[in-house]
Backbone of each chain as ProteinMPNN parsed JSONL, in Angstrom:
{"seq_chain_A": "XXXXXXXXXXXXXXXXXXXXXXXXXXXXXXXXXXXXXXXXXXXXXXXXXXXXXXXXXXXXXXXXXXXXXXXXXXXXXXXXXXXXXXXXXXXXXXXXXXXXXXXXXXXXXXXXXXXXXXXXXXXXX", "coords_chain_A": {"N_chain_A": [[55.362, 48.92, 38.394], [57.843, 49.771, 41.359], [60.091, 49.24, 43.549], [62.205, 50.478, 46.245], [64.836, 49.884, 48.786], [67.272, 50.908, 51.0], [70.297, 49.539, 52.54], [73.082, 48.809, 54.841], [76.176, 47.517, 54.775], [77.706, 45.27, 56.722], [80.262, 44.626, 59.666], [79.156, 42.85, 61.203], [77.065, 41.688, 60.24], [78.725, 39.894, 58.807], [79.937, 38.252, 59.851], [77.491, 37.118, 60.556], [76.19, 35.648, 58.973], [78.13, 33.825, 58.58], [78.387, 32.081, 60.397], [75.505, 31.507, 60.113], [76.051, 29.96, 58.104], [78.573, 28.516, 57.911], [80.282, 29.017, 56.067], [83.452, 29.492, 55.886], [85.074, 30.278, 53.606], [88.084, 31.718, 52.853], [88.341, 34.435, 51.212], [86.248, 35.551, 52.127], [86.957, 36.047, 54.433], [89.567, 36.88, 55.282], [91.574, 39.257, 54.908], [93.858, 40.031, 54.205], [94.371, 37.743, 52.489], [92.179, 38.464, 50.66], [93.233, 40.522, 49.172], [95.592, 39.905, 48.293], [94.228, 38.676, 45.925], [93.284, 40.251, 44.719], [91.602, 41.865, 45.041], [89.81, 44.678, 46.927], [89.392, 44.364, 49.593], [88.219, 42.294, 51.977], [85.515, 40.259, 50.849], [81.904, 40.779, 50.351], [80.105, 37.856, 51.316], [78.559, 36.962, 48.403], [75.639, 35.41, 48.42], [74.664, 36.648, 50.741], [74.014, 38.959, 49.94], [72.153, 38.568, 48.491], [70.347, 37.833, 50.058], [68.94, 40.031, 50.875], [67.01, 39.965, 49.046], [64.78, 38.558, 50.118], [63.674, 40.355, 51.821], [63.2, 42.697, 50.023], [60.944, 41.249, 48.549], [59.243, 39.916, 50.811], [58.425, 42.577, 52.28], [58.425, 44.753, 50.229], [57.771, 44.109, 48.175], [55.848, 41.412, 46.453], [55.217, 42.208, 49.241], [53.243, 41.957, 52.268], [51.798, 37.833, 52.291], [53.79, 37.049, 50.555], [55.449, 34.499, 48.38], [57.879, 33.172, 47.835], [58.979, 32.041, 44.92], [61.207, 31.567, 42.5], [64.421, 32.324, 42.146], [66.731, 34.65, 40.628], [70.139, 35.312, 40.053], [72.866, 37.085, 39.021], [76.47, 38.133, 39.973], [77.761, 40.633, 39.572], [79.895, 42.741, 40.462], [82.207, 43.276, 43.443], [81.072, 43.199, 46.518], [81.763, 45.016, 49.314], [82.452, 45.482, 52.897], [80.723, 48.019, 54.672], [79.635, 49.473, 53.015], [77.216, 50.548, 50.942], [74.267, 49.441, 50.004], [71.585, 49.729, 47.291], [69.125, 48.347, 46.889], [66.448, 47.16, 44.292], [63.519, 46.466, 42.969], [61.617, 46.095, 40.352], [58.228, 45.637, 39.064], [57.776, 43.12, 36.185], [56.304, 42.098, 34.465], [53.384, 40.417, 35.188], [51.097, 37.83, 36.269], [47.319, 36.431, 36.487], [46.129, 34.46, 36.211], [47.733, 32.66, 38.014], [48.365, 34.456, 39.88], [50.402, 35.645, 40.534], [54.376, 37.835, 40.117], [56.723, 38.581, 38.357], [59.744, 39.89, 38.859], [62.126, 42.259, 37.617], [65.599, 42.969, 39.072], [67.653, 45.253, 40.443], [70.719, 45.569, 42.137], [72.575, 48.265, 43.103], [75.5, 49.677, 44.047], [76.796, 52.192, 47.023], [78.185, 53.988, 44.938], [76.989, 53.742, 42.843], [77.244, 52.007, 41.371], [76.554, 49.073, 39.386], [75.852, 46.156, 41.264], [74.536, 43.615, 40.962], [72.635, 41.768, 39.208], [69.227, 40.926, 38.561], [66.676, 38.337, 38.514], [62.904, 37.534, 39.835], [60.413, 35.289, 40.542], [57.969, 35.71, 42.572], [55.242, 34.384, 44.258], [51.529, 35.075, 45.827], [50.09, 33.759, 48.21]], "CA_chain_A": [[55.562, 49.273, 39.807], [59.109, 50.082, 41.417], [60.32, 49.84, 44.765], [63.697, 50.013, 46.676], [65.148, 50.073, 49.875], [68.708, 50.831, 51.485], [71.22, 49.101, 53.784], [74.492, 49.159, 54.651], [76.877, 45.996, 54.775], [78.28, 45.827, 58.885], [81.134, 43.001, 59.895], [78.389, 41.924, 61.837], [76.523, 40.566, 59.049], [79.345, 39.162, 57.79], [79.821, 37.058, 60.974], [76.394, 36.356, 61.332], [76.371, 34.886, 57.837], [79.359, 32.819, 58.866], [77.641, 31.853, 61.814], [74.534, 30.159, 59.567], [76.049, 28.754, 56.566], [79.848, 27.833, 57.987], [81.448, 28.977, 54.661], [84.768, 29.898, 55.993], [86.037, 30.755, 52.199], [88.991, 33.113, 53.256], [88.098, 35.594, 50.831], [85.538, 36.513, 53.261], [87.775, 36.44, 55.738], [91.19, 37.371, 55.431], [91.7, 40.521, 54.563], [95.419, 39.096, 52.986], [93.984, 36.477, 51.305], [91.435, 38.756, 49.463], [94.292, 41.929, 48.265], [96.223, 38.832, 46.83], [93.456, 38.061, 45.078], [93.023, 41.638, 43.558], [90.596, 42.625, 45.947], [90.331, 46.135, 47.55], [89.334, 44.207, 50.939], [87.548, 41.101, 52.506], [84.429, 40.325, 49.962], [80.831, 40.189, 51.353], [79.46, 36.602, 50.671], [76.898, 37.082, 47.505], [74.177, 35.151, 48.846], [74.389, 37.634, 51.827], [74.156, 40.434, 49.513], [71.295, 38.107, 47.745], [69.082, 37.332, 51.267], [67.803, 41.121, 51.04], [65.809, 39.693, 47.87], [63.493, 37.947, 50.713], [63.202, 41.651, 52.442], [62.314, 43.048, 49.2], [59.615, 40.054, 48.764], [58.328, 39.852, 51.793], [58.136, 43.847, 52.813], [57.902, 45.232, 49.474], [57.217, 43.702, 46.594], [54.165, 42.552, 46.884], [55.008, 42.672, 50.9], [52.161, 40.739, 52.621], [51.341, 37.37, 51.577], [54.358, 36.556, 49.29], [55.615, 33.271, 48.262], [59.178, 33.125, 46.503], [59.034, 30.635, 43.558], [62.215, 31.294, 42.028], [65.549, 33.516, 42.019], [68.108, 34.244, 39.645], [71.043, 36.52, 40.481], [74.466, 37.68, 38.51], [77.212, 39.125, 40.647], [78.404, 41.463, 38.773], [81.009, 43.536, 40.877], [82.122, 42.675, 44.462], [80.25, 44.594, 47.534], [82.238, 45.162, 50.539], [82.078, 45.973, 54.17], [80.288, 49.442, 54.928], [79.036, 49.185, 51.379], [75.437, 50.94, 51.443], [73.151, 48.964, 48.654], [70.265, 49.794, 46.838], [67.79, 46.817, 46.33], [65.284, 47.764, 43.902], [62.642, 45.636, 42.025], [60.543, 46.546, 39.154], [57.624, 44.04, 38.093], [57.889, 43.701, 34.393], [54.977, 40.745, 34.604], [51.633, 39.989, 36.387], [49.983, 37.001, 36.027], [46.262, 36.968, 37.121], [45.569, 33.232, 37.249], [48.276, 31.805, 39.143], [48.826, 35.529, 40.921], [52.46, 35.784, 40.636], [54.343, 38.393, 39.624], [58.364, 38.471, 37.585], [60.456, 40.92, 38.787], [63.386, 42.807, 37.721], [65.983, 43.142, 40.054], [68.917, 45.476, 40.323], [71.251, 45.957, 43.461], [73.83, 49.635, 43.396], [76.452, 49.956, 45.631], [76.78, 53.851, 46.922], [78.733, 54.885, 43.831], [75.888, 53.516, 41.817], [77.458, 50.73, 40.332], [75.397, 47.402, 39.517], [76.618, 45.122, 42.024], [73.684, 42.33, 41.273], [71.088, 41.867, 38.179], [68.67, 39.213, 38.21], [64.795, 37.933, 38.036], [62.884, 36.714, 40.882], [59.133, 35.516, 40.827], [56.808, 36.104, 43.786], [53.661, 34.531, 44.315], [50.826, 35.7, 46.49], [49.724, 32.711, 48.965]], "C_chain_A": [[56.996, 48.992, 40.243], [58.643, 49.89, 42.991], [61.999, 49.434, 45.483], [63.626, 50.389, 47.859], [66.927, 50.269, 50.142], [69.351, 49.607, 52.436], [72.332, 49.147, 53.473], [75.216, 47.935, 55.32], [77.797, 46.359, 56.334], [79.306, 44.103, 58.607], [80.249, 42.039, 60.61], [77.315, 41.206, 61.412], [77.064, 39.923, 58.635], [79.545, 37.746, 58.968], [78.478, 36.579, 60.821], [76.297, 35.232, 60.129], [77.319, 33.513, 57.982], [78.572, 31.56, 59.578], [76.312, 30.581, 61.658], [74.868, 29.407, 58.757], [77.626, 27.84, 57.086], [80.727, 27.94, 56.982], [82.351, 30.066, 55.634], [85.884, 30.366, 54.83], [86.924, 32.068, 52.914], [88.821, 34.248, 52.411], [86.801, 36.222, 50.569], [85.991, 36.967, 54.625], [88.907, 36.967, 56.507], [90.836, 38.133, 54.594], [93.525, 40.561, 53.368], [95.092, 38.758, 51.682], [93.27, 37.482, 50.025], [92.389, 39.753, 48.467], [95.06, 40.736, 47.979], [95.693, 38.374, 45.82], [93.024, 39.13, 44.093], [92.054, 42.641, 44.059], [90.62, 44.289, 46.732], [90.489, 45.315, 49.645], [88.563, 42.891, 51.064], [86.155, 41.6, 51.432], [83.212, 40.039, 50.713], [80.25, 38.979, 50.443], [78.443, 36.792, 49.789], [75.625, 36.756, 47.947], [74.035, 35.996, 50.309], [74.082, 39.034, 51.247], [72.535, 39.608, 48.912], [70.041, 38.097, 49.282], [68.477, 38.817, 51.301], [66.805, 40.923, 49.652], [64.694, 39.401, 48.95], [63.297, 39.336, 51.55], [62.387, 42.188, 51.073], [60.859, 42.193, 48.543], [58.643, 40.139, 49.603], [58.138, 41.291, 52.457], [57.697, 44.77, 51.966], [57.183, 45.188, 48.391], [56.381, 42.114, 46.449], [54.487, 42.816, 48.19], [54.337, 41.357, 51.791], [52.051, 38.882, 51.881], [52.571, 36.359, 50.631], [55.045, 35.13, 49.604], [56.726, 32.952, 47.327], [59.423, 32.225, 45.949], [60.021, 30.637, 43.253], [63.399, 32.421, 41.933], [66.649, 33.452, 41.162], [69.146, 35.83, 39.973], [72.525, 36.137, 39.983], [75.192, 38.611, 39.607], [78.039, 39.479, 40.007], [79.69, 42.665, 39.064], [81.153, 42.872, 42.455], [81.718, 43.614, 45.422], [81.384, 43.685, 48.511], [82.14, 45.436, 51.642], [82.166, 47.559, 54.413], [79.771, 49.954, 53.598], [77.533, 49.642, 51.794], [74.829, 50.367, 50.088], [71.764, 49.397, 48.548], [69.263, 49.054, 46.205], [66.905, 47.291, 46.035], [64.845, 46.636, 43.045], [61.655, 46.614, 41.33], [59.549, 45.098, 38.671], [57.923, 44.455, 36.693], [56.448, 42.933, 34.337], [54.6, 40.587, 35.702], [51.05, 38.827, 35.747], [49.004, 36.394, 36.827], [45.87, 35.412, 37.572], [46.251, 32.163, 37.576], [48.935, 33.473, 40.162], [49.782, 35.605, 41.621], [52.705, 37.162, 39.791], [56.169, 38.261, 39.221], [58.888, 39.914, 38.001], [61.601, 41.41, 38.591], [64.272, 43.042, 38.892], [67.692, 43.749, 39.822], [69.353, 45.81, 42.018], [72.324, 47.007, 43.208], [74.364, 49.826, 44.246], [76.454, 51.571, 45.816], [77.791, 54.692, 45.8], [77.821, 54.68, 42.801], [76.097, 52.457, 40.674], [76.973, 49.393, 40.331], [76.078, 46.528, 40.211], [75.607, 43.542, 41.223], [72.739, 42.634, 40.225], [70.738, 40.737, 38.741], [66.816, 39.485, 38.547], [64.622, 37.282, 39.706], [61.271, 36.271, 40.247], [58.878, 35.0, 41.782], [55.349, 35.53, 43.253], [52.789, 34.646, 45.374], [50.147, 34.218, 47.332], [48.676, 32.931, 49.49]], "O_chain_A": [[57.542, 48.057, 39.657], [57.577, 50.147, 43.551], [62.703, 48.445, 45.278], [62.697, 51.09, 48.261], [67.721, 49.705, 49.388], [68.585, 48.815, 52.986], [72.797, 49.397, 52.361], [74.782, 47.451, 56.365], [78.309, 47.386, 56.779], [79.191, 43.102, 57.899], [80.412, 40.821, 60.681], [76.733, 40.309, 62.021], [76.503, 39.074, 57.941], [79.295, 36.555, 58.782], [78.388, 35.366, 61.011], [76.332, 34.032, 60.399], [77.1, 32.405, 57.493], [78.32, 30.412, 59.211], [76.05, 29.555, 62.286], [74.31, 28.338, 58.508], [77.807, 26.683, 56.706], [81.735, 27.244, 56.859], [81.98, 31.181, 56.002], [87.061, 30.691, 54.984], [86.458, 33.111, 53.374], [89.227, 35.271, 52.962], [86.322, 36.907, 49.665], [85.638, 37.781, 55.478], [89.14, 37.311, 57.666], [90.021, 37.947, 53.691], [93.928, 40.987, 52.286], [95.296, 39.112, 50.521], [93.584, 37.414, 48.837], [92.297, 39.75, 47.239], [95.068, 40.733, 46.748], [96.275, 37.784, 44.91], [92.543, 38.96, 42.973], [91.782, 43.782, 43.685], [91.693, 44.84, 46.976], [91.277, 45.602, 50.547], [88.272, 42.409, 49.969], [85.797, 42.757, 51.215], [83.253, 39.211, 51.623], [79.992, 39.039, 49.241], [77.316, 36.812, 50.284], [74.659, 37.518, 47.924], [72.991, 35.754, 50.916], [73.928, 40.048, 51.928], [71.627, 40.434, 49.002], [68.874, 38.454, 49.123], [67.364, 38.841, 51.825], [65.948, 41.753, 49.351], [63.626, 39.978, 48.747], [62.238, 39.148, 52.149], [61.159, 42.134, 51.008], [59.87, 42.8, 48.134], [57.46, 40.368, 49.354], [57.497, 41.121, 53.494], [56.851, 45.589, 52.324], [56.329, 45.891, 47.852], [57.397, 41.69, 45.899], [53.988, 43.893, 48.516], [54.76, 40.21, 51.933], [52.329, 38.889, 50.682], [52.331, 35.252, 50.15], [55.192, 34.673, 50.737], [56.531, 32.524, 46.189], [60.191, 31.411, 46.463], [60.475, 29.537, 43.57], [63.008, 33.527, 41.557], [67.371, 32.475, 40.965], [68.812, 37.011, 40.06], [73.202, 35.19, 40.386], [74.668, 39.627, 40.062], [79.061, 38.834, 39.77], [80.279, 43.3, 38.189], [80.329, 42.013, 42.769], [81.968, 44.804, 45.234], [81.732, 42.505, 48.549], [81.091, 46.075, 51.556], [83.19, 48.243, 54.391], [79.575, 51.163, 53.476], [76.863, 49.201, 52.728], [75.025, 51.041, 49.076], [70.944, 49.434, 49.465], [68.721, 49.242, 45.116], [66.224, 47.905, 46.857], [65.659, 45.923, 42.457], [61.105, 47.632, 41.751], [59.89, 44.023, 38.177], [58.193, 45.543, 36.184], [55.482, 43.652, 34.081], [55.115, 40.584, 36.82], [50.516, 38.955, 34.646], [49.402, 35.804, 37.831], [45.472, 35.056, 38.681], [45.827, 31.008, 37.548], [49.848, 33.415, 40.986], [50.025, 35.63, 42.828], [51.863, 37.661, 39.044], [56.82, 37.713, 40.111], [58.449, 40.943, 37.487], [62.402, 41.05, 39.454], [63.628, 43.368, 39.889], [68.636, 43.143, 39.314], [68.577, 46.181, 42.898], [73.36, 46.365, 43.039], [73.855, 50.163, 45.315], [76.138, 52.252, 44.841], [78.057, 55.889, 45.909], [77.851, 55.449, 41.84], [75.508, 52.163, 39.634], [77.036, 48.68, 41.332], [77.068, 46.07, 39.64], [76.226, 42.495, 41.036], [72.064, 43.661, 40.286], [71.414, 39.838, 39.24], [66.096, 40.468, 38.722], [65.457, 36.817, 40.482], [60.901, 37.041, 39.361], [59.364, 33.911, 42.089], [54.612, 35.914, 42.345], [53.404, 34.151, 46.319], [49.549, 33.576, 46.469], [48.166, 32.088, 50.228]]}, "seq_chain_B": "XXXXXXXXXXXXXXXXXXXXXXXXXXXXXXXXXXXXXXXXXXXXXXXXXXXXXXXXXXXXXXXXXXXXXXXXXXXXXXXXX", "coords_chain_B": {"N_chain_B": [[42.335, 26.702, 14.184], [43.825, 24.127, 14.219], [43.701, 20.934, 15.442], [45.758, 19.283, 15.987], [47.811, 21.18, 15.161], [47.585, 22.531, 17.13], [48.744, 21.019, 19.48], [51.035, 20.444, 18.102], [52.089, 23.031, 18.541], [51.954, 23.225, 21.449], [53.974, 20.634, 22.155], [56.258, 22.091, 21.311], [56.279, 24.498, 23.21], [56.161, 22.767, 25.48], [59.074, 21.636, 25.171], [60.341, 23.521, 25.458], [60.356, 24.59, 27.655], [61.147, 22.78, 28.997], [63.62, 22.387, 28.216], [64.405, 20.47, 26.413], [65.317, 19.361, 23.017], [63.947, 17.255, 21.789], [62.059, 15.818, 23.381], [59.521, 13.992, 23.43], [56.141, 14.327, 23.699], [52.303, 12.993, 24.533], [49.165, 12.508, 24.24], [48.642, 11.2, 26.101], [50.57, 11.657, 28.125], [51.692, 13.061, 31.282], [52.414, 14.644, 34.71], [53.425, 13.367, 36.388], [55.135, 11.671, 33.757], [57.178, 13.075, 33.166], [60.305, 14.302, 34.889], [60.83, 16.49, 35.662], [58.662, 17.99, 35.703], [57.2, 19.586, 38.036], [55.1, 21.741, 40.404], [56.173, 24.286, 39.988], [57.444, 24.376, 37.344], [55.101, 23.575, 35.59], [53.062, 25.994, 36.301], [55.022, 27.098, 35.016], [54.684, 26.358, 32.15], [51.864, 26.978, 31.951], [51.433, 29.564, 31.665], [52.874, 30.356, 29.5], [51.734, 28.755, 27.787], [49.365, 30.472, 27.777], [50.526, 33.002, 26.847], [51.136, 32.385, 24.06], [48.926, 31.178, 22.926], [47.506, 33.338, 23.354], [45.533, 33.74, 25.753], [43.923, 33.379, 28.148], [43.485, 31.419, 31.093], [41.168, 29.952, 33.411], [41.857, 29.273, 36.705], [40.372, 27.305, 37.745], [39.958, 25.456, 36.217], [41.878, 24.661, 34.962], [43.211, 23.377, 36.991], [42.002, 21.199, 36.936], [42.901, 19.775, 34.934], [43.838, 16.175, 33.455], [45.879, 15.487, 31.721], [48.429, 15.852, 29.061], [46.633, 15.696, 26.622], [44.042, 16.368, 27.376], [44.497, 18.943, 28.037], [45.305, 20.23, 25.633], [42.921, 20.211, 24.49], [41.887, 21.658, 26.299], [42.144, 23.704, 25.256], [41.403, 23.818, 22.25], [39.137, 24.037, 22.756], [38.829, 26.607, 23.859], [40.051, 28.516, 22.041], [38.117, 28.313, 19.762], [36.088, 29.121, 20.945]], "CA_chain_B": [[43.082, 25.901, 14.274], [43.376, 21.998, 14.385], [43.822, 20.047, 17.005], [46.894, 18.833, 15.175], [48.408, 22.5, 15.087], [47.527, 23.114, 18.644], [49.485, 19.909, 20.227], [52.492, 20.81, 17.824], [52.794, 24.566, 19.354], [52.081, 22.747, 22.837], [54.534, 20.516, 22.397], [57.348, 23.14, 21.04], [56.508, 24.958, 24.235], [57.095, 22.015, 26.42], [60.504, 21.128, 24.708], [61.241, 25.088, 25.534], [60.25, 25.092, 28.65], [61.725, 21.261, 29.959], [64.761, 22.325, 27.647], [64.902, 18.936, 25.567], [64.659, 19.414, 22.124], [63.918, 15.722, 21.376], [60.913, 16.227, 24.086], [58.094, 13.462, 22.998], [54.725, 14.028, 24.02], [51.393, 12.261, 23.746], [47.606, 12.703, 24.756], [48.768, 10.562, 27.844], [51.402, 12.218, 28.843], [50.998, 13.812, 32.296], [53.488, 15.026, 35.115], [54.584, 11.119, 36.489], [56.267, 10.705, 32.672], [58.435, 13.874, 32.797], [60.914, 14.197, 36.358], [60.995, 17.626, 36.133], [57.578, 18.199, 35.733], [56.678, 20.292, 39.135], [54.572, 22.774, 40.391], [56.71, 25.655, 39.486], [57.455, 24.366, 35.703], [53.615, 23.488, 35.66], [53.176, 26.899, 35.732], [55.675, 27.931, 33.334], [53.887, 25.814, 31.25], [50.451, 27.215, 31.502], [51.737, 31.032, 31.531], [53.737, 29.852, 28.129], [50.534, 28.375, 26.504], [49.064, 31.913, 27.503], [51.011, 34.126, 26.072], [51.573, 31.644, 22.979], [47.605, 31.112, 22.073], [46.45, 34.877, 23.303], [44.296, 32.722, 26.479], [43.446, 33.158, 29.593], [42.932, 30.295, 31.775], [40.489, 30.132, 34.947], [42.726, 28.115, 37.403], [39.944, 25.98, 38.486], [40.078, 24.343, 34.76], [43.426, 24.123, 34.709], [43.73, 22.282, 38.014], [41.357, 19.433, 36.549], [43.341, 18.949, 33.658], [44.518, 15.29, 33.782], [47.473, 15.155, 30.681], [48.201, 17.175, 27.843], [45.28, 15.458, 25.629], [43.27, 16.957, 28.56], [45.267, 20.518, 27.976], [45.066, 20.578, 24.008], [41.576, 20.125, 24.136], [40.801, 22.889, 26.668], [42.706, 25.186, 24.452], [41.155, 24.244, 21.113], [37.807, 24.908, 23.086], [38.574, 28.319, 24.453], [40.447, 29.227, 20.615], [36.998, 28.297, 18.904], [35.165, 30.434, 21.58]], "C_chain_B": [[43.205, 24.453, 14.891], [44.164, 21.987, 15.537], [45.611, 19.807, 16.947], [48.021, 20.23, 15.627], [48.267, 22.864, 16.242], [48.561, 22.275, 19.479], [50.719, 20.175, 19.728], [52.764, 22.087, 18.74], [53.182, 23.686, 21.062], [53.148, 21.863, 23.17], [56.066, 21.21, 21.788], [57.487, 24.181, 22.845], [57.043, 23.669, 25.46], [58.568, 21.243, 26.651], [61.734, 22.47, 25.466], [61.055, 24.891, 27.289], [60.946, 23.521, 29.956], [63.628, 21.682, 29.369], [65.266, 20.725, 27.127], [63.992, 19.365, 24.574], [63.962, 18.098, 21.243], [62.892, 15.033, 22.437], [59.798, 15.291, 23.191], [57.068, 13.219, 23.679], [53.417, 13.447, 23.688], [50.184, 13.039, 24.709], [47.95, 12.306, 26.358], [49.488, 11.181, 28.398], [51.178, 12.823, 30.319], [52.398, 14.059, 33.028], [54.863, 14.284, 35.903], [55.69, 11.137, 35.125], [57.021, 11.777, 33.029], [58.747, 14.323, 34.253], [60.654, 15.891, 36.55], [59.758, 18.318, 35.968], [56.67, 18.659, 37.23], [55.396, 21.0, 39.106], [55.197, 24.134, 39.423], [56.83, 25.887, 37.787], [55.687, 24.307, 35.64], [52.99, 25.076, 35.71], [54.073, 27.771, 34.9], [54.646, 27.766, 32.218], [52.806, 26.556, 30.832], [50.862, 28.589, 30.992], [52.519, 30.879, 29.944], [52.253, 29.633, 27.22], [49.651, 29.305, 26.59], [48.814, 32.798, 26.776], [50.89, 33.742, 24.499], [50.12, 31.96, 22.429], [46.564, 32.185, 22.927], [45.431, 34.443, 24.376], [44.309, 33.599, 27.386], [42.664, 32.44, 30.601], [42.147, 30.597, 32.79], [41.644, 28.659, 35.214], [41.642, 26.948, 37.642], [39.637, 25.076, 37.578], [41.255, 24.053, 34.611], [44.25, 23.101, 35.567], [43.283, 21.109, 37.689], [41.429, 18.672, 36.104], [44.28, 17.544, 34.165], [45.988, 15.007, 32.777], [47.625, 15.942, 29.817], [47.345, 16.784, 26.962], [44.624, 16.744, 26.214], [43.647, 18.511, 27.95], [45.008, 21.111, 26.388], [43.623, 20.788, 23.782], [40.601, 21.221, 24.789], [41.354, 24.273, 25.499], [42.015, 25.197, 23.006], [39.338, 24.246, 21.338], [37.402, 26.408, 23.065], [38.926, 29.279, 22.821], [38.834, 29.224, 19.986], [35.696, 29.068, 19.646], [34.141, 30.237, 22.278]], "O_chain_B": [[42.686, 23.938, 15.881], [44.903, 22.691, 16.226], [46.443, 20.151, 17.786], [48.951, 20.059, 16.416], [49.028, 23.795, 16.506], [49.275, 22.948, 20.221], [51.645, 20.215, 20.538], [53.641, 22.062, 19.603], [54.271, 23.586, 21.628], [53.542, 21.979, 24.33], [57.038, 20.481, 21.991], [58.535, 24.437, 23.438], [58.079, 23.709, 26.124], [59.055, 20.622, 27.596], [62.922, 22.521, 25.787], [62.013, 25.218, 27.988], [61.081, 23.427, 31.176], [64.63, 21.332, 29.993], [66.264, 20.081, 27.451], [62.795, 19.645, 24.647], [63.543, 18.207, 20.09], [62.824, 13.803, 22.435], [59.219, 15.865, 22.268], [56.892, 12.146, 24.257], [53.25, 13.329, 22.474], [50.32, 13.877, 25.6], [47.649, 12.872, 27.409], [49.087, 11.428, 29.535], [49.988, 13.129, 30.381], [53.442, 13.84, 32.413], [56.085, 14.363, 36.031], [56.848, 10.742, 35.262], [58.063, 11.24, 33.405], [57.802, 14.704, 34.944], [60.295, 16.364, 37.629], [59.9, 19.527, 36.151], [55.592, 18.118, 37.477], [54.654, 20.983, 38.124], [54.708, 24.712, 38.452], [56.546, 26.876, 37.111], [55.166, 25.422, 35.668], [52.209, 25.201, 34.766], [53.86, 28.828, 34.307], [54.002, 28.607, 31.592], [52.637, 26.842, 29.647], [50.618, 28.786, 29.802], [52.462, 31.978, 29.393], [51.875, 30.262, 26.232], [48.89, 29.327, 25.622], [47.827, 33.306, 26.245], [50.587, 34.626, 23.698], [49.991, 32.853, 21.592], [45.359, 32.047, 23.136], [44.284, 34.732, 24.035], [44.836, 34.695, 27.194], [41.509, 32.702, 30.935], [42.395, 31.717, 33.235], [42.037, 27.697, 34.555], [42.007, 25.775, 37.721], [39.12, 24.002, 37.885], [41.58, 23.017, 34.031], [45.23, 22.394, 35.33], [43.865, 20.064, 37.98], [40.932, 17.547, 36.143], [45.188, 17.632, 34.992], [46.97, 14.382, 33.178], [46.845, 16.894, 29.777], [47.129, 17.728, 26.203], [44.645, 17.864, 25.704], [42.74, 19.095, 27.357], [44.593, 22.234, 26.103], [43.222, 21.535, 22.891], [39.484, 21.632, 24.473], [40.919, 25.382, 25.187], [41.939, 26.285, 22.436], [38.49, 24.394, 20.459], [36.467, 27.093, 22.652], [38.353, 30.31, 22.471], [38.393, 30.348, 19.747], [34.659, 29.474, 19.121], [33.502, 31.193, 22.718]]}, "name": "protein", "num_of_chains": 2, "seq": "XXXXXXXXXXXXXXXXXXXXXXXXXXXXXXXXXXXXXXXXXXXXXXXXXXXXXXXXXXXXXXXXXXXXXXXXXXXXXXXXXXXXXXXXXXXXXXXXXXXXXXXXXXXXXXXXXXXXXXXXXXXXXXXXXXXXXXXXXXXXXXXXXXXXXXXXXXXXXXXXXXXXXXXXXXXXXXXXXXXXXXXXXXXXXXXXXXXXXXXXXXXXXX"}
């Protein structure tokens, strides 16, 4: 079983992000700082690119019910602002008697390039 | 398969799954001796001794188990059938 969803990366996620965690790392914030760094532009914080795992959890995969045991996530390219992603999970594994399930997890930025691999498991509460 | 041969696999999986290869277990053992011994590993564990000896546990035997004696012994029940 497969499922994905869209969104699209806004400055106003990037503030709001700011806003809960307080990471001020400038290369989320300066736009300088990050093209010295090799950057095309200000970087969106990973674990802000990572918090639509608990949308895909809790809306899709299973949806109802779920209970996130564990996450593992590679950032594999950098996503940027106005960046449209594609968060998709695949179960690979079901297991029936603790009713969890392992899922694949890739994230594509709109050129289709892997921004994000990684594993999560979900269990059903 | 012996009892003997069941506790070795069981403890090869719990060396794999604590990541210490130098991992010594006993009959007593339970989830007090080892720190990292959770819920969440706690099911690694069982889903590991699963896949490993072809099982399928009912949870409400698996919650009763008190140590890995306890654990070896439901498994070389359910293997002999």
């Amino acid at each position: 079983m497969k499922e994905s969803f869209q969104v699209t990366l806004t400055q106003e996620m990037q503030d709001l992000f700011l806003q809960i965690t307080g990471d001020e790392n400038p290369l989320h914030r300066s736009f300088e700082y990050a093209k010295n760094k090799g950057y095309e532009d200000k970087v969106v914080y990973g674990l802000l690119t990572s918090s639509f795992l608990s949308t895909l959890a809790g809306m899709y995969l299973p949806g109802e019910r779920s209970l996130i045991h564990s996450v593992e996530t590679k950032y594999q390219k950098p996503v940027y602002i106005g960046d449209t992603l594609t968060i998709e999970g695949e179960i690979d594994e079901k297991n029936d008697t603790y009713e969890l399930i392992r899922i694949k997890i890739i994230i594509r930025n709109q050129k289709g390039e892997k921004v994000v691999k990684g594993r999560m498991q979900v269990g059903v509460a | 398969m012996t009892r003997e041969k069941i506790f070795e696999d069981v403890t090869e999986i719990f060396r794999d799954v604590f990541d210490d290869d130098e991992l010594v277990i006993g009959d007593e053992t339970n989830s007090a001796d080892i720190e990292d011994w959770d819920s969440l590993e706690h099911i690694e564990l069982v889903i590991n001794m699963e896949k490993h000896f072809g099982l399928k546990f009912n949870i409400k035997e698996v919650n009763k188990l008190q140590n890995v004696g306890e654990m070896v012994d439901l498994i070389q029940r359910m293997l002999e059938g």
